[in-house]
C-alpha positions in Angstrom: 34.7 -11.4 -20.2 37.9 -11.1 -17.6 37.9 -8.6 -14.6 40.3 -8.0 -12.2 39.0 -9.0 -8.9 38.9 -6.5 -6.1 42.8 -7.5 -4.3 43.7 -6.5 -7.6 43.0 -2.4 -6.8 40.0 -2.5 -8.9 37.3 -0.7 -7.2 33.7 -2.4 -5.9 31.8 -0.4 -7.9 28.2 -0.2 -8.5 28.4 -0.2 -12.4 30.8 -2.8 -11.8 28.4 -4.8 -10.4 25.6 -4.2 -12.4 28.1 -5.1 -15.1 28.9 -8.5 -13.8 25.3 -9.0 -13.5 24.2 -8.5 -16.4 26.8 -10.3 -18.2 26.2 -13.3 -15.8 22.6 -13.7 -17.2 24.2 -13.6 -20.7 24.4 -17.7 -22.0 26.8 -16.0 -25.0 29.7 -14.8 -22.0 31.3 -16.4 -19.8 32.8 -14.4 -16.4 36.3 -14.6 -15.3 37.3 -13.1 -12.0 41.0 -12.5 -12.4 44.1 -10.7 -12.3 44.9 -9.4 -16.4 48.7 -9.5 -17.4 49.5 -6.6 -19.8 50.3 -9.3 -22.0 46.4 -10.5 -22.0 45.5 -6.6 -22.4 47.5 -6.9 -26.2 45.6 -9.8 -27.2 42.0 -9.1 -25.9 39.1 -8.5 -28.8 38.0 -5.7 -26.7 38.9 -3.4 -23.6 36.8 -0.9 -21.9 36.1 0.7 -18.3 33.3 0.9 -16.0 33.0 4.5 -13.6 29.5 5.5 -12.5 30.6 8.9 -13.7 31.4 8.1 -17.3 30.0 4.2 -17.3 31.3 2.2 -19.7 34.1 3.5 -21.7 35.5 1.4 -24.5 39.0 1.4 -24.7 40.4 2.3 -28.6 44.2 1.8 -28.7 47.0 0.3 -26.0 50.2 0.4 -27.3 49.9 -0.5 -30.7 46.7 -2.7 -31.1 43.1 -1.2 -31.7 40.5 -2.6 -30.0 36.6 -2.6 -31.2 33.7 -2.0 -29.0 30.8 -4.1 -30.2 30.4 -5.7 -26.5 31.0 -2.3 -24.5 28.3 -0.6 -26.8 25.7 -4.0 -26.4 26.4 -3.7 -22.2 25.8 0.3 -22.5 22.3 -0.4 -24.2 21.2 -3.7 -21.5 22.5 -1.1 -19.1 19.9 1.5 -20.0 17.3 -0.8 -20.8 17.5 -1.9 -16.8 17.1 1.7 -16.0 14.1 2.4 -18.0 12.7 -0.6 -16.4 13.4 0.2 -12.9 
């Protein structure tokens, strides 16, 4: 999983963080902290946002390639899982 770090304009979010570390505890991901070419955006699996207003939003369609959302979907559920046991 690739982020933009924060030089990049990305915001230091608090689902951004919680994000990261979840997905650091995960042996199936690895983490990248770096800047994303729109070139990289066409051939990722998978796109999708993090807000604390909307949290994690998957990402359909950029340009002309559809993207699925089997990892956004697996973070939203570890997400709430931390929540229900906090």
């Amino acid at each position: 999983i690739k982020t933009p770090p924060i030089i990049d304009g990305c915001l230091k979010g608090v689902l951004r963080k919680q994000v990261i570390d979840i997905v650091e505890l995960l042996p199936e991901y690895n983490l990248e902290e770096a800047s994303i070419s729109p070139f990289e955006l066409q051939q990722a699996d998978e796109l999708f946002l993090t807000n604390v207003i909307v949290g994690v939003q998957s990402v359909t369609k950029y340009r002309k390639k559809q993207y699925k959302n089997d990892v956004a979907k697996s973070l939203v559920a570890k997400l709430n899982l931390k929540v229900m046991l906090s």
